[in-house]
Chimera marker file (.cmm) of the C-alpha trace (Angstrom):
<marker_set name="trace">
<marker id="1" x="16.048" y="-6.942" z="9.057" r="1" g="1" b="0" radius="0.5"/>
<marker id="2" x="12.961" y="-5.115" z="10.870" r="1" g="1" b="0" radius="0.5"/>
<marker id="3" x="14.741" y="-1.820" z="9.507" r="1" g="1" b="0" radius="0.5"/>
<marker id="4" x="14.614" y="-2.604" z="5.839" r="1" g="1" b="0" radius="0.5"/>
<marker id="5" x="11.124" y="-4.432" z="5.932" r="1" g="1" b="0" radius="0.5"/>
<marker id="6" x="12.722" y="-7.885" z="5.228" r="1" g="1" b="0" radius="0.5"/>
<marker id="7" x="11.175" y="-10.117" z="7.522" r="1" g="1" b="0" radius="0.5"/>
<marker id="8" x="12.592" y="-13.375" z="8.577" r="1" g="1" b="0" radius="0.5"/>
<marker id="9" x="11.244" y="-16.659" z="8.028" r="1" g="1" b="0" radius="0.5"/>
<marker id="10" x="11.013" y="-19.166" z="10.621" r="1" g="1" b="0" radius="0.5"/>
<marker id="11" x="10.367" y="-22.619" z="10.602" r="1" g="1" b="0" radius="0.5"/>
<marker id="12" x="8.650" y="-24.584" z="13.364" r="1" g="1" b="0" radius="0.5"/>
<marker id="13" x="9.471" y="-27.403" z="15.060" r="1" g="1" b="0" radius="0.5"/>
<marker id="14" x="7.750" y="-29.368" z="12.894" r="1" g="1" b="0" radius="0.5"/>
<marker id="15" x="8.316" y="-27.801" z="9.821" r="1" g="1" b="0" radius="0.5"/>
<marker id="16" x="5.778" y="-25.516" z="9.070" r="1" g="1" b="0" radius="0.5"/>
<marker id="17" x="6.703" y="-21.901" z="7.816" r="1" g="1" b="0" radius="0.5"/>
<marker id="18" x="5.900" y="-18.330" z="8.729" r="1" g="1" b="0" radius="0.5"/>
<marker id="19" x="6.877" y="-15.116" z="8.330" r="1" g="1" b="0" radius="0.5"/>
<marker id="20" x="7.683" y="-12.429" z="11.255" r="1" g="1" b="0" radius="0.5"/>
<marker id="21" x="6.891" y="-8.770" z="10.382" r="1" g="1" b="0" radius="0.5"/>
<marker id="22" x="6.950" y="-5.533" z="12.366" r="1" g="1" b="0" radius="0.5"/>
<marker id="23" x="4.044" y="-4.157" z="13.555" r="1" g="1" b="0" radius="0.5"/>
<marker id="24" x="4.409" y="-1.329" z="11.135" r="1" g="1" b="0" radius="0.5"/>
<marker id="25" x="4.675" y="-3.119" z="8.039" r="1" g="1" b="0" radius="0.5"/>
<marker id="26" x="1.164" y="-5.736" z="9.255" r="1" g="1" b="0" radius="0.5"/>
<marker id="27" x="-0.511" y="-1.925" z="9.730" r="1" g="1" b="0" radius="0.5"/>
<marker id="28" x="0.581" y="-0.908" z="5.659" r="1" g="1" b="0" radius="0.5"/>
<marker id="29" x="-0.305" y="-4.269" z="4.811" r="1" g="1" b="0" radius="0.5"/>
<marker id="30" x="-3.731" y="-4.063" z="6.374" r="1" g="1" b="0" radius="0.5"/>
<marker id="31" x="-4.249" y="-0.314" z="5.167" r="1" g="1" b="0" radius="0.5"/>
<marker id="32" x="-3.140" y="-2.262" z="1.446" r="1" g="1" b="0" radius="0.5"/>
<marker id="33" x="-5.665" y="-5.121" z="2.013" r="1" g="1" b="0" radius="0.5"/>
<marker id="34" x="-8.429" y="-2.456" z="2.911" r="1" g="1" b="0" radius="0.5"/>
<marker id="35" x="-8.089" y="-0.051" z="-0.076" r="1" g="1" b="0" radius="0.5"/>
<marker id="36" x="-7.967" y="-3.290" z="-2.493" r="1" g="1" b="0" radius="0.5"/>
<marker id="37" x="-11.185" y="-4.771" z="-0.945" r="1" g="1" b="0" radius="0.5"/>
<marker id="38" x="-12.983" y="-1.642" z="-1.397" r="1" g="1" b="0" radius="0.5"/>
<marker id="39" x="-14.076" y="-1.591" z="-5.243" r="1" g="1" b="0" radius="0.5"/>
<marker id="40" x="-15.517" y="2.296" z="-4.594" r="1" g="1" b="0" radius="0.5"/>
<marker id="41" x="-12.545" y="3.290" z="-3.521" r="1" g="1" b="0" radius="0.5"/>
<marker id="42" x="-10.260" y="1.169" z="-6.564" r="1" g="1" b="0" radius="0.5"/>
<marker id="43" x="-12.615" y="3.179" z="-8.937" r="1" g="1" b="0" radius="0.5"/>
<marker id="44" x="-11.640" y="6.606" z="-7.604" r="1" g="1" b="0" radius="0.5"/>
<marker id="45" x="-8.038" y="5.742" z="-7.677" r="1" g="1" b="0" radius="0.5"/>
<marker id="46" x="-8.398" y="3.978" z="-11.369" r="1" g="1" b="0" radius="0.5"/>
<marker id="47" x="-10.259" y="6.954" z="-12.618" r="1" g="1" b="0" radius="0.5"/>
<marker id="48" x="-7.756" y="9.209" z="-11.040" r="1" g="1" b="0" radius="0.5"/>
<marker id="49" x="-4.828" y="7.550" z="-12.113" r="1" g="1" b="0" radius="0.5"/>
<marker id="50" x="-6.496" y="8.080" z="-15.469" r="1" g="1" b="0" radius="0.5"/>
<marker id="51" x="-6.658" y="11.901" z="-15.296" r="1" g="1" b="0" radius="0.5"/>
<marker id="52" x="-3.269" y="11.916" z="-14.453" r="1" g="1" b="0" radius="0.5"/>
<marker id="53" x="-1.911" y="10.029" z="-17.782" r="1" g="1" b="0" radius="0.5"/>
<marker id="54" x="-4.133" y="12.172" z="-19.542" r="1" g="1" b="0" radius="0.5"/>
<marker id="55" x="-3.201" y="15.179" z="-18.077" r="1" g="1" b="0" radius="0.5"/>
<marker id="56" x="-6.936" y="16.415" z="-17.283" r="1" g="1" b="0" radius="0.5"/>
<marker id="57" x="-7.020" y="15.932" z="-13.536" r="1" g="1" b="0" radius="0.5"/>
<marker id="58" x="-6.949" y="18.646" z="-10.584" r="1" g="1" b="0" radius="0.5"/>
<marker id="59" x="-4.615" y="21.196" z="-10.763" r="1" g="1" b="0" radius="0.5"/>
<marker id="60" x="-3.935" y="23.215" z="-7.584" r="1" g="1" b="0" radius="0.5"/>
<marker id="61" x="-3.514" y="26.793" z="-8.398" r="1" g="1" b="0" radius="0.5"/>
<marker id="62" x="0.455" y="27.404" z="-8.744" r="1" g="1" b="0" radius="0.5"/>
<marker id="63" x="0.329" y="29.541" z="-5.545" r="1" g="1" b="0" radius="0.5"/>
<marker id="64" x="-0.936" y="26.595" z="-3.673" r="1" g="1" b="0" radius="0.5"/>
<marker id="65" x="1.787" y="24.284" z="-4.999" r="1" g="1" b="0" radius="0.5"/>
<marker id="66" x="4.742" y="25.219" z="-3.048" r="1" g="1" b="0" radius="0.5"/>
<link id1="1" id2="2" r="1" g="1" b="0" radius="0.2"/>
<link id1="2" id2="3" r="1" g="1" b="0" radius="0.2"/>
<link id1="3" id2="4" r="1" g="1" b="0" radius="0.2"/>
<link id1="4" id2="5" r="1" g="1" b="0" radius="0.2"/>
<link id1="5" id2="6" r="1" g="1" b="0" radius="0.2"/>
<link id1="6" id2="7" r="1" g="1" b="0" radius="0.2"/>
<link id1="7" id2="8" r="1" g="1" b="0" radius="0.2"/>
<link id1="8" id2="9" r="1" g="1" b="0" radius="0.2"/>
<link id1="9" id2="10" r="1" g="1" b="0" radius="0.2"/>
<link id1="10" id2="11" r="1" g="1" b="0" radius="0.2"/>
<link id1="11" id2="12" r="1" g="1" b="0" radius="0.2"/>
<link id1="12" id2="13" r="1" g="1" b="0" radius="0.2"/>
<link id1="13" id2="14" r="1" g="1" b="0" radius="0.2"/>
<link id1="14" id2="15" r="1" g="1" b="0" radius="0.2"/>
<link id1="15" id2="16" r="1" g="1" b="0" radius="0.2"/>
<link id1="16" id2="17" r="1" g="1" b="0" radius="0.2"/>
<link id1="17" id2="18" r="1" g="1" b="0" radius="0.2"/>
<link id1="18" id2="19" r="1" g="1" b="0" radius="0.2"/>
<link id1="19" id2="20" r="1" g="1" b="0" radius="0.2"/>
<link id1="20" id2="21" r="1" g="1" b="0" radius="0.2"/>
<link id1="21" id2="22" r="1" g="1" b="0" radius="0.2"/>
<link id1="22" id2="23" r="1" g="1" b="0" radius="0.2"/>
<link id1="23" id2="24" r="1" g="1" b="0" radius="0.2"/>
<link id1="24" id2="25" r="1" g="1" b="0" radius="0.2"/>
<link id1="25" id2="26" r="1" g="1" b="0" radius="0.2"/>
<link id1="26" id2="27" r="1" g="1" b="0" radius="0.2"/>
<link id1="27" id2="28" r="1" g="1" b="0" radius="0.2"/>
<link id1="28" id2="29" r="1" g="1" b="0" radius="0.2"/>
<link id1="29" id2="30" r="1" g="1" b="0" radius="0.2"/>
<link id1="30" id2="31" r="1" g="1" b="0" radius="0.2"/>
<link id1="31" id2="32" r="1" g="1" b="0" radius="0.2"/>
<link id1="32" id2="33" r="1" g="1" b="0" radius="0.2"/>
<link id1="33" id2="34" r="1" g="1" b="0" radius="0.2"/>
<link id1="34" id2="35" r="1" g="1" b="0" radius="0.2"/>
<link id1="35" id2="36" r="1" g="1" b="0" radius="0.2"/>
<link id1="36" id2="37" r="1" g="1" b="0" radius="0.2"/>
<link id1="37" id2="38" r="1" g="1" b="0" radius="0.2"/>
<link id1="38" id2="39" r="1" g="1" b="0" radius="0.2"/>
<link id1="39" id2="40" r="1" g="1" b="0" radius="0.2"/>
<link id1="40" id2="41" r="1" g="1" b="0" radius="0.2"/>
<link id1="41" id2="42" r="1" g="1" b="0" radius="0.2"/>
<link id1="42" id2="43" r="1" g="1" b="0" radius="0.2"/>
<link id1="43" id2="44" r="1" g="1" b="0" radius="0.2"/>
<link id1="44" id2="45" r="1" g="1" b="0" radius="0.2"/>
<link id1="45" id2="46" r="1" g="1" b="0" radius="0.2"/>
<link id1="46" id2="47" r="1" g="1" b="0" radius="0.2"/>
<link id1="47" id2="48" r="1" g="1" b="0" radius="0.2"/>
<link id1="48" id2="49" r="1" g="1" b="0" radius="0.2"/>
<link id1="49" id2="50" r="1" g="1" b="0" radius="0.2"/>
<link id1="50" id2="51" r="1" g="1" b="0" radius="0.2"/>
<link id1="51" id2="52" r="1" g="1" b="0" radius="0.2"/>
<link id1="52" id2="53" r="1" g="1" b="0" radius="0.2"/>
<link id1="53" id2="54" r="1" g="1" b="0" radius="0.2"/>
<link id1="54" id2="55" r="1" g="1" b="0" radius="0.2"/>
<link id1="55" id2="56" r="1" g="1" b="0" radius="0.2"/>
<link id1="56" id2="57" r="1" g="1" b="0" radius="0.2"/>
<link id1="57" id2="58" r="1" g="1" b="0" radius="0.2"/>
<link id1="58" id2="59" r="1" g="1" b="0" radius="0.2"/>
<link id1="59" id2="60" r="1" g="1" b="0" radius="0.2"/>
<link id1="60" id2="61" r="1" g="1" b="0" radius="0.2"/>
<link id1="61" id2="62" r="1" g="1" b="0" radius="0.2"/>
<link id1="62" id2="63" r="1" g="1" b="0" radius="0.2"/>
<link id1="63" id2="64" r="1" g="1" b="0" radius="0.2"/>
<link id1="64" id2="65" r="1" g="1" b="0" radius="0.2"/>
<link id1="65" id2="66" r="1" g="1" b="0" radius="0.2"/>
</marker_set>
């Protein structure tokens, strides 16, 4: 399970749920929670993602590209 990020769910003794993860998947889900807290940095990525649609954002020279 650990290997395809599927964690298990346990139940308690008395009945109460929760969910074991690895330690790398709590790290990318901390990393998520970060970036999604930060509205500066959702406005970069929103404005970025918007170049890209448009196809008006940074181009590395093609030299630089390989």
């Amino acid at each position: 399970m650990i290997a395809d990020h599927q964690p298990p769910n346990v139940t308690a003794s008395d009945d109460a749920d929760f969910v074991v993860i690895s330690a790398e998947d709590w790290e990318c889900e901390q990393e998520t929670r970060y970036v999604l807290q930060d509205r500066s940095l959702m406005a970069q990525i929103a404005r970025s993602a918007a170049t890209h649609a448009a196809g008006t954002g940074h181009r590395l020279p093609q030299d630089q590209c390989d």
